[in-house]
N, C-alpha and C positions, 0 to 999 in steps of 0.2 A: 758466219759472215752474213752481212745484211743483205740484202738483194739491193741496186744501185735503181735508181729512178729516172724519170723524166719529169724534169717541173718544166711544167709550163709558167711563165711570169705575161702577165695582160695591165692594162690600164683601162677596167670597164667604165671609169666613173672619172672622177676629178684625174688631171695633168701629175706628173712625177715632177715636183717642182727641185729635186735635185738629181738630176742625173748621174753621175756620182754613188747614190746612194742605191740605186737599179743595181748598177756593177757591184757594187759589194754585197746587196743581196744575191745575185748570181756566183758572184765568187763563194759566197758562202755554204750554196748549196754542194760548189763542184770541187769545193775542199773535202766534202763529206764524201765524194767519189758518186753524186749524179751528176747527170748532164741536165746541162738548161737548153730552154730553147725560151727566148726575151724575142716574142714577137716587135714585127716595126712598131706599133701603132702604140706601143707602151713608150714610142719616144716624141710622139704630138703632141699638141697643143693645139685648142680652139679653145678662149675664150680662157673658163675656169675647168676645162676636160680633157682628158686625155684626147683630141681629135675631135671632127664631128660624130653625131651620133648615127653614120653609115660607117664613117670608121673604123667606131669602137665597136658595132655590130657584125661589121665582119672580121676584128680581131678574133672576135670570141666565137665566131664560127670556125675560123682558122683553125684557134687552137683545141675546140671540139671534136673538130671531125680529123685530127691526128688519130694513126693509132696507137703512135709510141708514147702520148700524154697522158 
């Protein structure tokens, strides 16, 4: 049996232009028996980016300094 994970999902760079498509990427991992953890900030928008860029710099601190990720 596999050992089950923690994915973390970010939006460092460009916006999720289908939301939608986030969920079924998470679902897909948690079909597979990991747990997601879909930071907020993967669901902003500024401009053509996920958020601004303090946003998206503290998404990825966020999800850095987990230690279940």
């Amino acid at each position: 049996m596999k050992d089950s994970l923690v994915v973390g999902i970010i939006a460092p760079s460009g916006y999720v232009a289908d939301l939608a498509t986030l969920d079924r990427a998470a679902a897909y991992f948690e079909r597979r028996g990991h747990r997601v953890v879909v930071d907020a900030a993967a669901h902003l928008r500024s401009q053509r980016f996920a958020g601004t860029d303090d946003e998206r710099l503290a998404s990825l601190h966020r999800i850095a300094a987990r230690d279940d990720v």
